[in-house]
BAKOLDO-757232 format. One record per residue (C-alpha): x, z, y. Coordinates in steps of 0.02 Angstrom, whole numbers, padded with zeros to 5 digits, always signed. Last residue first. Layout:
XZY...
# end
This chain:
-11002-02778+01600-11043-02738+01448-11131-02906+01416-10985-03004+01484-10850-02913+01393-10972-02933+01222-10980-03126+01253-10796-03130+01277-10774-03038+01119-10884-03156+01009-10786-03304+01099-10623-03234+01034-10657-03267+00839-10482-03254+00754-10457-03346+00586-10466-03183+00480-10336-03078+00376-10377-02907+00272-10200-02816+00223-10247-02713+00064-10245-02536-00023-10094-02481+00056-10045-02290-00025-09940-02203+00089-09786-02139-00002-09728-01934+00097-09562-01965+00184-09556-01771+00217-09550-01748+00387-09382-01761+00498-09256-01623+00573-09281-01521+00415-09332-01323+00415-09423-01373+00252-09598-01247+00292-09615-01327+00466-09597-01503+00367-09730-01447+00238-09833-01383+00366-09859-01538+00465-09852-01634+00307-10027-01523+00247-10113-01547+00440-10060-01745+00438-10134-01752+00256-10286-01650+00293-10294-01764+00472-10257-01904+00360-10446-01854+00228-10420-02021+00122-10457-02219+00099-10324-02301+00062-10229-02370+00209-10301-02555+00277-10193-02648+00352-10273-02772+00498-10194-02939+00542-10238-02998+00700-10357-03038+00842-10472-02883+00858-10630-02978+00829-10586-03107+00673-10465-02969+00575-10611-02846+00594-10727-02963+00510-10704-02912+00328-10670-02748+00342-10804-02680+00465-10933-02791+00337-10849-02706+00182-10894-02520+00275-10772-02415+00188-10670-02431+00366-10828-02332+00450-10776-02164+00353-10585-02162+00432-10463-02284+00430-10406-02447+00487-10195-02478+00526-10167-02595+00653-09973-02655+00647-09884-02736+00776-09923-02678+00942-09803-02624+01093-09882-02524+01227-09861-02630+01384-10012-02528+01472-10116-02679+01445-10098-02661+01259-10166-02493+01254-10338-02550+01352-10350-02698+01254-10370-02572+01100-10487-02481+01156-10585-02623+01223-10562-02713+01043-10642-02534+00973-10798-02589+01079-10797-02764+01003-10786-02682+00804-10947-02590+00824-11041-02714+00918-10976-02844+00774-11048-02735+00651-11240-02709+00746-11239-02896+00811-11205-02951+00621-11359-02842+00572-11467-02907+00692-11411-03107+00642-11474-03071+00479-11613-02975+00522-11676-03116+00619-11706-03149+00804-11623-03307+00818-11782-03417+00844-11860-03319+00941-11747-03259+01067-11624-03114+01092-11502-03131+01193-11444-02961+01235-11482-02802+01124-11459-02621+01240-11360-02465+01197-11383-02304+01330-11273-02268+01451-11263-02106+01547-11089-02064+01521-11026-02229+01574-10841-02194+01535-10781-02354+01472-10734-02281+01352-10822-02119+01375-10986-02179+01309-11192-02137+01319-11248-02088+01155-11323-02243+01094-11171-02365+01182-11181-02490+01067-11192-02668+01185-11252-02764+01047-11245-02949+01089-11359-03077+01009-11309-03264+01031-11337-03331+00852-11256-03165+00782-11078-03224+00881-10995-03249+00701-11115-03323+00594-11262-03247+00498-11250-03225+00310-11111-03119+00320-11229-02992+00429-11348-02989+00269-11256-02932+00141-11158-02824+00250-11323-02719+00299-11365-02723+00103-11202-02643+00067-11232-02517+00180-11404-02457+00139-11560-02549+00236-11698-02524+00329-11666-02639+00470-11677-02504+00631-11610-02374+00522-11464-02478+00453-11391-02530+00586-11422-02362+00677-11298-02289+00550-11202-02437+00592-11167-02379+00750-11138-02198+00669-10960-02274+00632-10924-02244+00807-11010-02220+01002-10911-02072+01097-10769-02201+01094-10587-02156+01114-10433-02235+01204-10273-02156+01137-10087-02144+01216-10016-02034+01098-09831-01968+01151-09674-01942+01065-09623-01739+01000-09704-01772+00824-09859-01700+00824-09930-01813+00967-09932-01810+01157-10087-01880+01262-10091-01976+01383-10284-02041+01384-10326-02212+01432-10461-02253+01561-10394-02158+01705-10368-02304+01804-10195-02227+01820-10133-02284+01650-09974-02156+01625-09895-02153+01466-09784-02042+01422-09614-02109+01317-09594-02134+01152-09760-02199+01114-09855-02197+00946-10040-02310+00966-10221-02219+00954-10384-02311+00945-10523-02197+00941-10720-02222+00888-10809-02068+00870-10909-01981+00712-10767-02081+00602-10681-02241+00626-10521-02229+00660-10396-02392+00743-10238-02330+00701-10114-02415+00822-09917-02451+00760-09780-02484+00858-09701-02341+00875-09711-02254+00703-09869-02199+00624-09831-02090+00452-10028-02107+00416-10031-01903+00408-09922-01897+00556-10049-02018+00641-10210-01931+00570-10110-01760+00623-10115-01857+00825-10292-01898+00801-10376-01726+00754-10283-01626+00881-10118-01515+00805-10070-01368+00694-09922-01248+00746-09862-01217+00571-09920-01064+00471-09816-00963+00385-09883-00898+00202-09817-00734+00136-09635-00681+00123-09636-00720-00074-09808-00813-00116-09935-00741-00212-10044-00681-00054-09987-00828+00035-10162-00878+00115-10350-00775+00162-10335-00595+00097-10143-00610+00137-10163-00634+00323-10053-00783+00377-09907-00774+00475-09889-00716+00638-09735-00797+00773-09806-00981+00745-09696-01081+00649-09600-01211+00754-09570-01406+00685-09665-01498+00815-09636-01374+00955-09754-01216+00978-09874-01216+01137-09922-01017+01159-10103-01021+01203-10194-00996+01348-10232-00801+01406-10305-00804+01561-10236-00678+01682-10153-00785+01809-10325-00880+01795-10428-00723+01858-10304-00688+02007-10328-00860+02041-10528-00889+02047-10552-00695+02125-10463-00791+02280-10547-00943+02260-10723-00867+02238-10810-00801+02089-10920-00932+01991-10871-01084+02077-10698-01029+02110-10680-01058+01890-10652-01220+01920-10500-01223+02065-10445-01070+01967-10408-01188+01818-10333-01315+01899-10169-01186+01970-10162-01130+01815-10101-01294+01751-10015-01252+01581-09833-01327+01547-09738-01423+01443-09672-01558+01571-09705-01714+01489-09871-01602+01411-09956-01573+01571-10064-01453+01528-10233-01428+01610-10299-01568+01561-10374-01495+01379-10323-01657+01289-10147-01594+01311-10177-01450+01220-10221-01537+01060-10061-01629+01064-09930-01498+01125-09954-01393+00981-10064-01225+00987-10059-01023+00965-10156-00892+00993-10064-00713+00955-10069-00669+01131-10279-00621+01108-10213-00487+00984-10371-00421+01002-10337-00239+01063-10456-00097+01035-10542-00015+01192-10708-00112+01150-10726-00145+00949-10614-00287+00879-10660-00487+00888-10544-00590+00768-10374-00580+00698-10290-00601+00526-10187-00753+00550-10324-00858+00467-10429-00821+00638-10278-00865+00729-10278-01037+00644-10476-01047+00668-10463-01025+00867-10329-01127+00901-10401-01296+00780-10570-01248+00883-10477-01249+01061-10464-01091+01156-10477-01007+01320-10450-00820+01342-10510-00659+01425-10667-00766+01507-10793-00628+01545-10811-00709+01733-10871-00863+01667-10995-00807+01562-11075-00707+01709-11065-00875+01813-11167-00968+01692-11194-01123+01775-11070-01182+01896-10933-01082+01806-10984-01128+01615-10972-01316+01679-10817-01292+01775-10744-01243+01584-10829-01384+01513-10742-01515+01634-10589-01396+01604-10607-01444+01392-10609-01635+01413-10747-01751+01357-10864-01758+01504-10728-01864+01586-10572-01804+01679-10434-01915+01711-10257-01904+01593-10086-01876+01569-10095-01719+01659-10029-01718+01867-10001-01894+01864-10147-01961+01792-10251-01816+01888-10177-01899+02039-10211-02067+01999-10406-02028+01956-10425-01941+02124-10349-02098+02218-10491-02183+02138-10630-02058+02177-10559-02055+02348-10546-02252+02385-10392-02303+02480-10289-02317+02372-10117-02234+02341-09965-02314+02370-09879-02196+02517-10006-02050+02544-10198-02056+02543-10291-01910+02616-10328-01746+02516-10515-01790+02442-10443-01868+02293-10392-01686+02207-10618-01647+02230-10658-01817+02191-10599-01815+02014-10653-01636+01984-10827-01681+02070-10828-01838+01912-10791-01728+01768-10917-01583+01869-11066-01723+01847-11016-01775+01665-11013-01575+01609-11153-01591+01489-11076-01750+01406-11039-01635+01243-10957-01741+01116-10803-01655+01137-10871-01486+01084-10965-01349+01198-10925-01197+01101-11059-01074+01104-11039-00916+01212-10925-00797+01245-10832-00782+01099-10768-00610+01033-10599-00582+01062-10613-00410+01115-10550-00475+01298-10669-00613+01313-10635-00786+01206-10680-00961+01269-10698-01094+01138-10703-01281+01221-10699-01415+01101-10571-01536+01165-10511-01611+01002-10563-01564+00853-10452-01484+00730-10305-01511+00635-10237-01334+00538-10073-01295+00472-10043-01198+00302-09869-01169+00231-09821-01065+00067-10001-01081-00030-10024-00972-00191-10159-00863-00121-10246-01014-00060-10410-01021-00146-10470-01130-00293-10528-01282-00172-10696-01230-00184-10643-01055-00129-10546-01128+00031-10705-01242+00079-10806-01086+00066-10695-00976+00203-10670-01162+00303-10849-01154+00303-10869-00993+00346-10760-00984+00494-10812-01152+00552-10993-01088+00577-10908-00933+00673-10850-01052+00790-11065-01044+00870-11081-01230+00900-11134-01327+01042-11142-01553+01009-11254-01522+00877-11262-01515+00699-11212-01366+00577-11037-01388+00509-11013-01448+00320-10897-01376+00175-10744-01460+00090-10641-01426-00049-10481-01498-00142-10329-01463-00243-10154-01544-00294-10166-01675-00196-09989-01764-00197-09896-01744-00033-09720-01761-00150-09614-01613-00092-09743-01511-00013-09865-01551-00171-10027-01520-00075-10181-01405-00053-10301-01501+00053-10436-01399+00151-10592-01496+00234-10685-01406+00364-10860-01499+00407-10930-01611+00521-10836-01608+00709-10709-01598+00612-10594-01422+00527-10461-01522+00434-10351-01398+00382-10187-01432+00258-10113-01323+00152-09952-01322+00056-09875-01282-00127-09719-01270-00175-09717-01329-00391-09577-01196-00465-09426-01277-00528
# end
């Protein structure tokens, strides 16, 4: 029999990775990759060409049956009604809009407290956004960018045709569409998404699958008045949520996928970064993938929502129809990057010398918060050293700070989860900061247990490439794709190197 081929998209906050996979097996067939520019605002049409150029270095996709795309989370890509965007897309790592995260919070606190909830607005503000989305605004979330665009570039705001995320916005672009010439139709109705990525937007409440119109006019009032504000949002195209296993309604344009492939190529409904890293990890409840990439995010499987009303957790949903309660740092892997800057140093030379310090770096702290941090969401943090003195100011004990810094503020993530009642038995360590021997070796120590390490490899591809294998099979369950362990790493358990982190932090 004839080899079926699938595609998975990884288009990151770096680059757009495609993965052309066995569907029966999840082998990697084929492979290509091309970077985004910098910055935390990027023209989409960036992503365009580099998932255009990572497609061609992976020997095209004309033979491809299935292709589903994992994007970024958040990003915001707003669309007027030719389809051309707006303006730059302000991505997840864009604090900009920390001031209206915090007004949006106040603004559904201000109503006065009813039976239970506190006393304090901003408080009762983050309870009722809990309830209302799965989650509290920070600078993170796609509205806070939204009321952003309408508090400072009204004109922008009142364009808005259509709002988007990037993993949205590039699978419609692979369906054939993009901006057409005033008067012609855009085919804005053809956007599609899965319930994870849009419920990191919080304006969809995914336990009840449905879009929040209602919060977008109360953002958008700022550039055109409440009444303008609803009318407008009634109008704004959002896209169609597809269930775990639902091809989108367009297939894929034959210039770009399926072009040798009987009935063309369908195209699943793609998903956030971290929930296709958990299909591609086959995550079951129980388990918490601790990845470190560009951000730090610790992300468990849940059955049922999950609801922390301090706002600190996010309630997400995942690809699979069960929910992904994830804490995420702004601050990840790049922590070392800093590491080695400050010391001069590659990698294996920063490791070489944090193992020669002990754990606690003789009573230095790193506090790594470089780029401010959503968890805990101090947006206008910067990273500091504590206890330095000296006699323990050495690059050995610098370097350990830097690693166990690192690995302390995924232990917050991960303390967060637990406290909700989140059931944890497995950590599973991926991502580029996991081929770090020093994150490996001491992880065990800081987070308390047992740490399994998958082999090192592109999961939201994976995720993204099962995603679409499973839409492609028409089976109730994915295909039980092996995941290749490449070691359990064990530790005696160092708690007094977290405690001294909690108190620095604060």
């Amino acid at each position: 029999m004839a080899q079926t081929l699938v595609a998975g998209v990884d288009t990151s906050t770096q680059s757009t990775k495609v993965r052309i996979t066995d569907a029966e097996t999840g082998e990697l067939v084929r492979f290509g990759q091309a970077k985004h520019p910098d910055g935390t605002s990027v023209n989409p049409e960036f992503w365009w060409e580099a998932f255009l150029k990572a497609a061609e270095q992976a020997g095209g996709l004309d033979d491809v049956a299935a292709l589903a795309v994992g994007g970024q989370q958040h990003g915001m890509v707003i669309l007027d009604e030719q389809g051309n965007v707006i303006r730059d897309a302000m991505l997840w790592n864009d604090i900009s809009s920390a001031p209206q995260a915090a007004a949006l919070i106040d603004r559904l606190g201000e109503a006065p407290a009813e039976d239970g909830e506190p006393e304090d607005v901003t408080a009762r503000g983050k309870q009722r956004w809990v309830k209302a989305v799965g989650s509290s605004p920070v600078a993170s979330y796609t509205l806070t960018k939204v009321a952003w665009v309408a508090e400072n570039e009204p004109d922008n705001a009142k364009k808005i045709a259509a709002i988007c995320l990037p993993h949205d916005w590039l699978s419609w672009r692979i369906a054939g569409y993009g901006p057409v010439a005033e008067g012609e139709d855009a085919h804005l109705d053809a956007l599609f998404t899965d319930r994870s990525d849009a419920s990191g937007t919080i304006y969809y409440d995914a336990a009840h699958n449905e879009y929040r119109r209602d919060l977008i006019a109360m953002v958008l009032a700022a550039a055109e008045g409440e009444d303008a504000a609803r009318e407008h949002a009634e109008r704004i195209v959002l896209p169609t949520v597809l269930g775990p296993t639902e091809a989108a309604a367009v297939k894929a344009a034959p210039s770009i996928a399926g072009k040798d492939v009987e009935g063309g190529c369908i195209l699943g409904p793609g998903g956030g970064d971290n929930a296709m890293a958990s299909l591609g990890l086959g995550m079951a409840v129980g388990d918490v993938s601790i990845s470190l990439g560009t951000s730090g995010v610790a992300a468990a499987i849940a059955e049922n929502p999950v609801y922390d009303l301090t706002g600190a957790v996010s309630g997400f949903a995942d690809c699979t129809g069960h929910y992904l309660p994830l804490a995420c740092t702004i601050n990840g892997s790049r922590i070392l990057d800093a590491g080695r800057a400050a010391l001069g140093v590659d990698y294996d030379e920063l490791a070489e010398l944090a193992f020669k310090s002990e754990p606690g770096a003789g009573g230095i702290t790193l506090v790594p918060y470089f780029d401010g941090e959503r968890t805990p969401n101090r947006p206008d943090a910067t990273a500091s050293l504590t206890g330095l003195t000296l006699h323990n100011t050495t690059k050995e004990n610098l370097a350990r700070a830097f690693v166990e810094g690192l690995l302390c503020s995924q232990r917050d993530c991960l303390e967060l989860i637990r406290s909700l009642g989140a059931k944890i038995s497995r950590i599973l360590l991926i991502g580029g900061g996991a081929k770090s021997v020093a994150i490996r070796t001491l992880a065990p120590s800081i987070l308390g247990m047992d740490v399994t390490r998958p082999a090192t490899d592109e999961y939201v591809a994976i995720g993204a490439a099962r995603q679409a294998a499973w839409v492609l099979s028409g089976e109730a369950e994915p295909p039980a794709w092996k995941l290749n362990i490449e070691g359990v790493e064990t530790g005696e358990p160092t708690e007094a190197v977290y405690a001294a982190y909690a108190k620095a932090r604060g």
